[in-house]
Every structure is written in structure tokens, then in C-alpha cells.
C-alpha positions as CSV (number, residue, x, y, z in Angstrom):
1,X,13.5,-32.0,-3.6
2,X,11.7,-32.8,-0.4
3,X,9.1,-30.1,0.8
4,X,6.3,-30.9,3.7
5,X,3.2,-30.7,1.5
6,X,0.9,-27.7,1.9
7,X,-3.0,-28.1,1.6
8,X,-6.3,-25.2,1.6
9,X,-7.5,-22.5,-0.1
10,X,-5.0,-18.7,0.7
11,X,-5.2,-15.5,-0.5
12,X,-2.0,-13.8,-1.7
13,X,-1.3,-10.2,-2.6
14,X,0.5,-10.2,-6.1
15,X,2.8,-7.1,-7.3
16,X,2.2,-5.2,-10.4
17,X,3.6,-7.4,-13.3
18,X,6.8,-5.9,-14.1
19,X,7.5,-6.4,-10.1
20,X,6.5,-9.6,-10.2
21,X,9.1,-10.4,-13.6
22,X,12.0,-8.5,-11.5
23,X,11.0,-10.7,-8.0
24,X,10.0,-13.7,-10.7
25,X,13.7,-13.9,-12.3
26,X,15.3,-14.0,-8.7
27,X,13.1,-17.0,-7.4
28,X,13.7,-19.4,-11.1
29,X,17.4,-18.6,-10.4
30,X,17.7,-19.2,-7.4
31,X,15.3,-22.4,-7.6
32,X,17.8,-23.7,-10.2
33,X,20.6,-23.0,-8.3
34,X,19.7,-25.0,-5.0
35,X,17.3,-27.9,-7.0
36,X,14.1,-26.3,-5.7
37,X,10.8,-25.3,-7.2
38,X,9.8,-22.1,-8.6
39,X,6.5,-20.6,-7.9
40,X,4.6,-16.9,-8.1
41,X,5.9,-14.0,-6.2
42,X,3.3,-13.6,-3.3
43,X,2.7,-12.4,0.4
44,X,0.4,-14.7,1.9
45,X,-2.6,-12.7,3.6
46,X,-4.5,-15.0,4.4
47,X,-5.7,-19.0,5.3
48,X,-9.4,-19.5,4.5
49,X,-11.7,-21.9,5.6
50,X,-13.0,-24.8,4.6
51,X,-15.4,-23.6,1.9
52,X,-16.5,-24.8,-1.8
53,X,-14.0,-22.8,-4.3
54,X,-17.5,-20.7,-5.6
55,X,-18.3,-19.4,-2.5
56,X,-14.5,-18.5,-1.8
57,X,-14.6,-16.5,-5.0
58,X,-17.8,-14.5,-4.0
59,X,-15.5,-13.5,-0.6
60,X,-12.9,-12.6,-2.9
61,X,-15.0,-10.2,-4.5
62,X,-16.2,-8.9,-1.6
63,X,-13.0,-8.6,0.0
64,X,-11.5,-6.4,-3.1
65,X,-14.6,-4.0,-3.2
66,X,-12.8,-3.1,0.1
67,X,-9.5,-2.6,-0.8
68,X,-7.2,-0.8,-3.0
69,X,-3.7,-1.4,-4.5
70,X,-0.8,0.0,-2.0
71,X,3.0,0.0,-2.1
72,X,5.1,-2.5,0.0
73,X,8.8,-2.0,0.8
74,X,11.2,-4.9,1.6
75,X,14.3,-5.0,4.2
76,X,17.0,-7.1,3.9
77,X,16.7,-10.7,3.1
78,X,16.5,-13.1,6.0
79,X,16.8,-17.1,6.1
80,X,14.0,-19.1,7.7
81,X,13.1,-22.8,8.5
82,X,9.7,-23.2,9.3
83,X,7.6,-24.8,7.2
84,X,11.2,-25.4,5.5
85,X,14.2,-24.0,4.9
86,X,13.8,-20.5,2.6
87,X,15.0,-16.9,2.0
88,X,12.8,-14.0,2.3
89,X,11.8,-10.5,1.9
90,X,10.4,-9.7,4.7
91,X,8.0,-6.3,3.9
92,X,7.1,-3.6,5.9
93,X,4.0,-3.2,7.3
94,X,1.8,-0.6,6.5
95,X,-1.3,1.0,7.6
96,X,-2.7,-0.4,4.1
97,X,-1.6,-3.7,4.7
98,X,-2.9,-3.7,8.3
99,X,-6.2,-2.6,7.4
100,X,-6.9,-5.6,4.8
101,X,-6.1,-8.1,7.3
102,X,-8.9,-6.2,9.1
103,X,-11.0,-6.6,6.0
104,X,-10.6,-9.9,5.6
105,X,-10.9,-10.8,8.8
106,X,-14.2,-8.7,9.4
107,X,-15.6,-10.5,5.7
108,X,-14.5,-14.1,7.5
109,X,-15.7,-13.6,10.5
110,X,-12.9,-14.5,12.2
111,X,-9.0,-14.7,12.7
112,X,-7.8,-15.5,9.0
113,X,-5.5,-12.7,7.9
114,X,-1.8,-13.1,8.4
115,X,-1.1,-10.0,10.3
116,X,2.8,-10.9,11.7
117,X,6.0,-11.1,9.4
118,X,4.5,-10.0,6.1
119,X,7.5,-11.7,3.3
120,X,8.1,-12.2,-0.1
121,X,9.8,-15.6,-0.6
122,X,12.5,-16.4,-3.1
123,X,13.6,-19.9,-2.2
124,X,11.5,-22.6,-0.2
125,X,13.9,-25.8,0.1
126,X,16.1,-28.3,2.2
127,X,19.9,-27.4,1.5
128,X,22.9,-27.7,4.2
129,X,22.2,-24.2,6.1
130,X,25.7,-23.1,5.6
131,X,24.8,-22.9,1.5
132,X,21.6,-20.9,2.2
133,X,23.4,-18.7,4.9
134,X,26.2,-17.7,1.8
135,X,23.4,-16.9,-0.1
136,X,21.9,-14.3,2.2
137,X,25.0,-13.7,2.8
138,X,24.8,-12.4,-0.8
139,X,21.8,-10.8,-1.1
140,X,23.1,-8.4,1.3
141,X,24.4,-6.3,-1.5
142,X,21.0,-7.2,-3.5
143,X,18.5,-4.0,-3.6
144,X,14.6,-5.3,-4.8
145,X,12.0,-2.5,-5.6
146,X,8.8,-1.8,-3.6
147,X,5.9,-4.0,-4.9
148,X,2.9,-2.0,-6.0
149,X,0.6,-4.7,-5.0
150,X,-2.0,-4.7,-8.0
151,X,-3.6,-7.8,-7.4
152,X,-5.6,-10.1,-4.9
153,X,-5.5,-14.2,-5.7
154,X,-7.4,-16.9,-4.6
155,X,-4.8,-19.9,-4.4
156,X,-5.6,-23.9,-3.6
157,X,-2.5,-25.1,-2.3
158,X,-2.4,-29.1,-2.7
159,X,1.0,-30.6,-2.8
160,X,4.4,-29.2,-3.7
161,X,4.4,-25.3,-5.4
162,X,4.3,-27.1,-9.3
163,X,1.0,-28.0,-8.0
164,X,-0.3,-24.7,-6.6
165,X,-3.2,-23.2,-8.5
166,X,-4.3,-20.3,-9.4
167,X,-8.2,-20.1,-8.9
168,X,-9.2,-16.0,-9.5
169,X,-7.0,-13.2,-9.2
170,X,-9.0,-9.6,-9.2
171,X,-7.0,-6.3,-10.1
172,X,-7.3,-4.0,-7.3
173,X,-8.4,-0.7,-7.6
């Protein structure tokens, strides 16, 4: 399995955790199907900057003193390639979602937050495109809950997904 590395610090929104089994089962099969790596169910929210992992943590805190948990809905599954080659859930944006990229960008100071094409992934991966393409073609008659995202996670990215770690994740209100 070939994936373009991924480096930095991110902060992901993580569904409740009987979501995050449901979303969790799709991306290991799937990831065994097509030879791929398995990692957490996550939306990406947000880069950071280049900061020691403490000081990260403190934003964290601040950040989730600012938010609450909120439901996301998910459309059909769509196929991507950039960074690489993957299916996802893309979720629809809501006024809660909208206003923590605000938050996060206000706490920054700056533009962090990840405020176009909110997703879910379930596959990252190099396969022919035809293969991936009969696999959305599947997932068409696939239905996945809502995610009550509970959770906010700090994440240092170094590597392939098996190396993603998790650094502090905070239970929203």
C-alpha cells in the first residue's frame, strides 16, 4: 500500500461510540477488501500550526469550552483522489458545524478550520478506479446514521494512518 505521507498536528470531530463502531466496521472491511489501512472514523476540522503538543492541548481546551456536541447527516458516498484515491461521506453542513470552524479559527487567530466539503472517509488507497467506482457503485444502496459528534481530538499525523496518534480527545458537552 502506497499512500503520500501526511505530517502536523489536526483536530477531528469523533462520533458518539456506537457511531463510530457502525462507521468503524465499514472502514476495516473495506480496508481489507482493497489492501488498505484502517484508521478512526473522523471529519477533519481543522490543520494547526506549528506548536509544541502542550500548548496544542491547552487550545483544545479552550476550543471545547466553546462548543457543544451536534448531529451530522451524511449524503451519498462519493469517490475522490486528492490526497489519494478514497470513498467518502460527505456531511452536511450545519449551522453547528459552521460555527466551530468560527471558533477555532477565532482561538487560532487565523484561517485553520476546514470549512468546505465536511466528509467521513471509509477508504483512503491506490486501486484501479474502475474497482473503487463498483464500490460506490455499491454503497448507493448503503444507508449510514447521523453521527452525534461527542468528541473533539487532537491528532499528530506522521506517516501512513497505522502511525496516526491520538494525543487528547475531550467529550463535548
Amino acid at each position: 500500500m502506497k499512500l503520500p505521507k501526511v505530517n502536523g498536528y489536526y483536530l477531528w470531530l469523533l462520533p458518539d461510540d456506537s457511531t463510530s463502531e457502525i462507521y468503524r466496521t465499514e472502514i476495516n472491511r473495506l480496508a481489507s477488501i482493497y489492501n488498505s489501512i484502517p484508521f478512526e472514523p473522523h471529519i477533519t476540522i481543522s490543520s494547526l500550526p506549528d506548536r509544541e503538543p502542550e500548548v496544542l492541548i491547552k487550545i483544545l481546551h479552550k476550543i471545547c469550552k466553546k462548543i457543544s456536541s451536534f448531529i451530522l447527516d451524511f449524503t451519498e458516498a462519493v469517490y475522490g483522489e486528492l490526497p489519494y484515491q478514497k470513498i467518502t461521506l460527505p456531511a452536511r453542513p450545519t449551522a453547528e458545524f459552521t460555527s466551530i470552524c468560527h471558533v477555532i479559527d477565532s482561538v487560532l487567530d487565523g484561517d485553520f478550520s476546514k470549512k468546505t466539503f465536511p466528509h467521513l472517509s471509509l477508504l483512503y488507497g491506490y486501486q484501479p478506479r474502475e474497482l473503487l467506482l463498483d464500490e460506490l457503485e455499491a454503497h448507493k444502496n448503503k444507508s449510514f446514521p447521523p453521527a452525534t459528534i461527542k468528541y473533539l481530538a487532537l491528532y499528530k499525523l506522521e506517516g501512513l494512518p497505522n502511525h496516526w496518534q491520538l494525543v487528547r480527545k475531550i467529550e463535548l458537552s
